[in-house]
Backbone bond lengths (Angstrom), bond angles and torsions (degrees), N, CA, C in turn:
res aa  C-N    CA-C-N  psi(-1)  N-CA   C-N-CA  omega(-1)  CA-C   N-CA-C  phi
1 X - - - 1.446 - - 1.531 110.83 -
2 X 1.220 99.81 -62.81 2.501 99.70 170.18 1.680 104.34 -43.45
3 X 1.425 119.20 -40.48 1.363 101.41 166.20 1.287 136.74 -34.74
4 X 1.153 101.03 -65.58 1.226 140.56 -171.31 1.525 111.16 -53.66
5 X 0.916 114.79 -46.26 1.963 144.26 -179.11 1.465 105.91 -72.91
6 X 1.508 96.14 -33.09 1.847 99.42 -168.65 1.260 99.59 -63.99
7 X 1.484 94.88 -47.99 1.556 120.56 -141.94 1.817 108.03 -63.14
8 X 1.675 98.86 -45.01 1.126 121.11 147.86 1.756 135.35 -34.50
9 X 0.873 100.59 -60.89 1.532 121.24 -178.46 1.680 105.46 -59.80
10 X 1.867 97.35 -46.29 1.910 97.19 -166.57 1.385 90.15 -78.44
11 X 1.305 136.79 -65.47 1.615 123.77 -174.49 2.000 116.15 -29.78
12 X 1.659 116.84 -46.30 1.442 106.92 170.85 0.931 107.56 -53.25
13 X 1.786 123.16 -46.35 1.416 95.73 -146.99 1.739 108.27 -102.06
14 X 1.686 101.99 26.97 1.681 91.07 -169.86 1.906 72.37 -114.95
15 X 1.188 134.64 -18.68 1.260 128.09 -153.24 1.615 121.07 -87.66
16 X 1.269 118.03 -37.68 1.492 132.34 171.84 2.032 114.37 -89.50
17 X 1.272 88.20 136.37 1.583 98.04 -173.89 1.648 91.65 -134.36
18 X 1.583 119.15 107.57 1.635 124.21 141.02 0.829 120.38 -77.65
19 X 1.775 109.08 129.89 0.980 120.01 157.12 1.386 143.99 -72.59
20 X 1.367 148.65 158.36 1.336 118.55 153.58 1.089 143.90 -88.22
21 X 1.291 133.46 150.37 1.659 145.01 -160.34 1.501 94.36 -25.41
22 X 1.409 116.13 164.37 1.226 133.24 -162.10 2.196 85.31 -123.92
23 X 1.588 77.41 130.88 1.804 72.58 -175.01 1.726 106.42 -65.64
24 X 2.023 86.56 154.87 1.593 97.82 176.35 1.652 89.99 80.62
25 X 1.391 136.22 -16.41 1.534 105.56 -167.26 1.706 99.09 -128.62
26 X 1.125 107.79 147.26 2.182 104.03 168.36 1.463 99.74 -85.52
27 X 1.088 138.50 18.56 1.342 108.70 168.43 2.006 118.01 -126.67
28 X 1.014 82.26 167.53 1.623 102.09 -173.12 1.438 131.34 -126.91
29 X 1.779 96.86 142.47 1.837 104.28 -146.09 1.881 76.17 -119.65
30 X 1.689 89.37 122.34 1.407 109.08 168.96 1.518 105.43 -115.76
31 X 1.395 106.88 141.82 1.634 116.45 175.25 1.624 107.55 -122.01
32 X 1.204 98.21 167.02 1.608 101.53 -168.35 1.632 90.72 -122.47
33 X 1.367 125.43 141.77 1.151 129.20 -146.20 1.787 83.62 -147.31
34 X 1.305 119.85 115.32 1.497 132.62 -156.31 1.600 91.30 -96.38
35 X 1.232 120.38 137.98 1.551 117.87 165.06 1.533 114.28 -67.78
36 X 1.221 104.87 -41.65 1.805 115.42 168.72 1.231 138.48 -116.36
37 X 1.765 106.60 56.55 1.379 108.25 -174.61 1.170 96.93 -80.68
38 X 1.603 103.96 148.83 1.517 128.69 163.10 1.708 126.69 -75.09
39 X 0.994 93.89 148.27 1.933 112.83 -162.26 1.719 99.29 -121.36
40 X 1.133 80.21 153.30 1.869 94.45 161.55 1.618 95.45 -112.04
41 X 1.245 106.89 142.57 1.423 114.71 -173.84 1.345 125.50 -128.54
42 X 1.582 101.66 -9.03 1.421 118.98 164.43 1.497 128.06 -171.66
43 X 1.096 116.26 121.15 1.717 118.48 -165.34 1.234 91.33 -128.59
44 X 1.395 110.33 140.54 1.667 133.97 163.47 1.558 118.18 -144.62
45 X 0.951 119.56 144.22 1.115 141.63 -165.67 1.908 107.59 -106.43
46 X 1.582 124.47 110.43 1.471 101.42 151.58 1.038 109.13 -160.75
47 X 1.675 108.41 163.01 1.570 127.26 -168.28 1.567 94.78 -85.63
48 X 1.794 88.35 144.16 1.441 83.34 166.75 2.023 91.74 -175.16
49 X 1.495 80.08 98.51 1.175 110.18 166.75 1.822 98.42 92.50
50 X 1.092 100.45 -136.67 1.780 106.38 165.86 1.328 107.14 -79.59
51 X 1.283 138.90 22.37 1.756 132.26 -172.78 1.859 88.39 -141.59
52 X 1.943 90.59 155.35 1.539 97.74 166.88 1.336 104.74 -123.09
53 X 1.237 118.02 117.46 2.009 124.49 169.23 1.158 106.55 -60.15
54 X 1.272 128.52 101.87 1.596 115.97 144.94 1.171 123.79 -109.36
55 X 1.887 103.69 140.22 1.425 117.96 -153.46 1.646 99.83 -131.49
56 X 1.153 102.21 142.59 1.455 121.76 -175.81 1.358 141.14 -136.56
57 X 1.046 139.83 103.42 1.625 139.35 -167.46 1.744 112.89 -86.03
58 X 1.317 137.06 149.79 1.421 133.67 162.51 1.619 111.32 -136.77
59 X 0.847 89.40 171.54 1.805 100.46 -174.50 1.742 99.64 -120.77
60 X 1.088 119.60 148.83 1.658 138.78 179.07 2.149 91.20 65.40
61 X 0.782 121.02 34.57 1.582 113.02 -166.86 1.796 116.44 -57.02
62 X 1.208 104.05 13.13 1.882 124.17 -178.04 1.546 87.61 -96.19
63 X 1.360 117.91 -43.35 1.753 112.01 178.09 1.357 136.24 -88.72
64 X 1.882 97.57 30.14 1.379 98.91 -161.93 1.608 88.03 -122.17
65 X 1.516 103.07 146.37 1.559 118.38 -166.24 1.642 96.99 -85.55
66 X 1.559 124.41 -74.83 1.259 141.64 -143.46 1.849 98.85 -168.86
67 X 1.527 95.33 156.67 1.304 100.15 176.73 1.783 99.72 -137.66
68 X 1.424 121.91 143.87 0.976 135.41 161.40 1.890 125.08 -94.64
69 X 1.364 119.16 139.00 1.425 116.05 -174.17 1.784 101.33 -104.68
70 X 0.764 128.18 123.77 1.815 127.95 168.87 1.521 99.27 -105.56
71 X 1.374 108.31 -178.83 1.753 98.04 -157.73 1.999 74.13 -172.38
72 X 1.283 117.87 165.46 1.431 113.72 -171.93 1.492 101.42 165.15
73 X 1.922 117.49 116.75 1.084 121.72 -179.10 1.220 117.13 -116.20
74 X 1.548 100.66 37.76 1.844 111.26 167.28 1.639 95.01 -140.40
75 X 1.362 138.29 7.50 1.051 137.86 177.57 1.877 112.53 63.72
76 X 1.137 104.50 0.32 1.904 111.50 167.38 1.257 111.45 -122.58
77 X 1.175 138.60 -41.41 1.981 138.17 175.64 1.589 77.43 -82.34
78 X 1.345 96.49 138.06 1.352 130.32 158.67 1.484 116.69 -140.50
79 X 1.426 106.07 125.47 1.515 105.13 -178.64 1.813 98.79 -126.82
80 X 1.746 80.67 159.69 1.972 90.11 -165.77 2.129 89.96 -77.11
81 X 1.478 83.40 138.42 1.500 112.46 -173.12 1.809 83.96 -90.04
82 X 1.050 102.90 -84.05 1.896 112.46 179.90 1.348 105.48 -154.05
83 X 1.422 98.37 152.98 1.766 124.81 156.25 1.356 115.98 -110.03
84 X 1.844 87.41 145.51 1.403 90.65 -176.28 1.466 91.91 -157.91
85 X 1.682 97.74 159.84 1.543 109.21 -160.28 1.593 124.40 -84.07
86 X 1.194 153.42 155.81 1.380 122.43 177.37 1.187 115.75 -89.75
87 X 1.406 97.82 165.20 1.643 116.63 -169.78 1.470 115.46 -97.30
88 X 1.434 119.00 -2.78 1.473 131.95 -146.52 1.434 133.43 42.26
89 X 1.505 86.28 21.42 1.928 93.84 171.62 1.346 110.08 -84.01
90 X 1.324 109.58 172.22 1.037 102.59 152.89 1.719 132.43 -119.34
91 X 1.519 113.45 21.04 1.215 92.80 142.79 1.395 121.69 -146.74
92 X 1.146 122.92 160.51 1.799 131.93 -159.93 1.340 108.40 -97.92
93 X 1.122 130.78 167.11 1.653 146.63 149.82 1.244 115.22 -147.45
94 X 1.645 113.88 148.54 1.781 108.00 172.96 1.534 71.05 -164.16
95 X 1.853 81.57 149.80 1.273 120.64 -163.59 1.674 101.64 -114.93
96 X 1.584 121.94 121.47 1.522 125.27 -175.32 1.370 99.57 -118.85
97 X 1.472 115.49 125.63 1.485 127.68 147.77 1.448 121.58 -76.76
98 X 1.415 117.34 83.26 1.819 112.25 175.65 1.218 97.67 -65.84
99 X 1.558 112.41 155.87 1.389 132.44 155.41 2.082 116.05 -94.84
100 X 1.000 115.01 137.61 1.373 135.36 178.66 2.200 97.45 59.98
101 X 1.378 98.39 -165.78 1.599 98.16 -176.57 1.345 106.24 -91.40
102 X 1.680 94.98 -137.40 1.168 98.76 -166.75 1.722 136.61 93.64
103 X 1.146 132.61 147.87 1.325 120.71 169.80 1.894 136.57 -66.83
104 X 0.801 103.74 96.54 2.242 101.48 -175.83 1.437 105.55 -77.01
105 X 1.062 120.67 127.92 2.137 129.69 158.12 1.235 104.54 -93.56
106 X 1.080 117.51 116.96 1.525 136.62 157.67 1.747 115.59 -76.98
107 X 1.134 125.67 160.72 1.181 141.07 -167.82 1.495 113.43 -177.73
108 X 1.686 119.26 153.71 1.315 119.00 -145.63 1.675 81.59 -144.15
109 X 1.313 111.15 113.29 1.895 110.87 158.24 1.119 109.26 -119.25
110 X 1.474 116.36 118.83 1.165 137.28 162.02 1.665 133.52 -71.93
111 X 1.398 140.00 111.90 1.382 112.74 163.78 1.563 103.28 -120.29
112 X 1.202 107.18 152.16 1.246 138.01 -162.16 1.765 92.10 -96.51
113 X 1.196 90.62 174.13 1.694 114.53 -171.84 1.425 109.74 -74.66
114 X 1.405 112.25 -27.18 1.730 135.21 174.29 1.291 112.37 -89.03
115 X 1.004 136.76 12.94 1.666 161.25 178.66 1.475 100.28 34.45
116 X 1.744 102.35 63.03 1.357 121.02 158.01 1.550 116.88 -116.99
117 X 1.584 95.60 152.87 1.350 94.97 -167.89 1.737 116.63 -128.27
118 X 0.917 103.33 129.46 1.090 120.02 172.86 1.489 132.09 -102.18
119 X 1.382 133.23 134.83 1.942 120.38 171.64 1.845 105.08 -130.93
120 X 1.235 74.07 151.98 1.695 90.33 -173.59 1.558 104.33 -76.44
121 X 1.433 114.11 166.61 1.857 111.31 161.39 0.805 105.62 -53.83
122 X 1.693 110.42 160.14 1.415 115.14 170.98 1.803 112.70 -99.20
123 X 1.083 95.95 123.67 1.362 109.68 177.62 1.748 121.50 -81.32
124 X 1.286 129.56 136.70 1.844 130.51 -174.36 1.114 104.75 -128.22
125 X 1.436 105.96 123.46 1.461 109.22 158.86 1.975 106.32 -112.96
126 X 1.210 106.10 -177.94 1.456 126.80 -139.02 1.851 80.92 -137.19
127 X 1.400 91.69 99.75 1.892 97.72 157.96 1.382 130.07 -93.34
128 X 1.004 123.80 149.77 1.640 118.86 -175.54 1.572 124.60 109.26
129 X 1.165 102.61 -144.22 1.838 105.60 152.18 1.144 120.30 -59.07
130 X 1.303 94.18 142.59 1.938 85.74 -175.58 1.798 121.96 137.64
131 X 1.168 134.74 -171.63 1.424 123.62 168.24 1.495 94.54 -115.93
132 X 1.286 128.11 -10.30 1.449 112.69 159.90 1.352 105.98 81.79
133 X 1.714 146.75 13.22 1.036 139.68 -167.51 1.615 113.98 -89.87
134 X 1.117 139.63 160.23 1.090 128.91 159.11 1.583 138.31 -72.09
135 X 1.446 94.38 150.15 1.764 96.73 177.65 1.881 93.78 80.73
């Protein structure tokens, strides 16, 4: 049970950071600062064949809620490709069928168990002619 309490006790007091007042105003913006937030740690993007693999690594992946895919063939509109829930692995793949050529941007949104969010770079591959690699 004192374990337990400790264990408790050191996470509050290593976990919250106040700030101070924001000038001109009385009030105050506190954030909660996770000992084990989760990361994306590696996203790649590649063509291969008529399909694009995208592959992804995270860190703490027990604290990860769901991940969203965006997809974007001007590299600024991004629209959600799919969501999907986590598995507690740590690493992902999803498989995209584009239609016609052209260049696709990939992008990676993450939310965490603390309903924070995070997105990966956006990664481009090259459809059509070409070797199709990213970046």
């Amino acid at each position: 049970m004192k374990t337990i309490i400790f264990s408790a006790a050191f996470f509050l007091l290593t976990s919250f950071t106040v700030h101070q007042p924001h000038q001109n105003t009385n009030s105050f913006t506190t954030s909660v600062k996770k000992l084990n937030d989760p990361a994306i740690t590696f996203f790649k993007a590649f063509k291969n064949r008529r399909d694009v693999n995208l592959f992804w690594y995270v860190s703490n992946p027990l604290n990860i809620a769901s991940f969203t895919i965006f997809y974007s063939t001007d590299g600024v509109m991004f629209y959600e490709l799919e969501s999907m829930g986590s598995t507690g692995n740590a690493m992902y793949r999803y498989k995209h069928r584009p239609t016609g050529n052209g260049t696709i941007h990939y992008k990676i949104q993450m939310r965490d168990v603390y309903m924070g969010i995070t997105e990966s770079p956006v990664e481009t591959v090259r459809l059509g002619n070409g070797n199709g690699n990213c970046n």
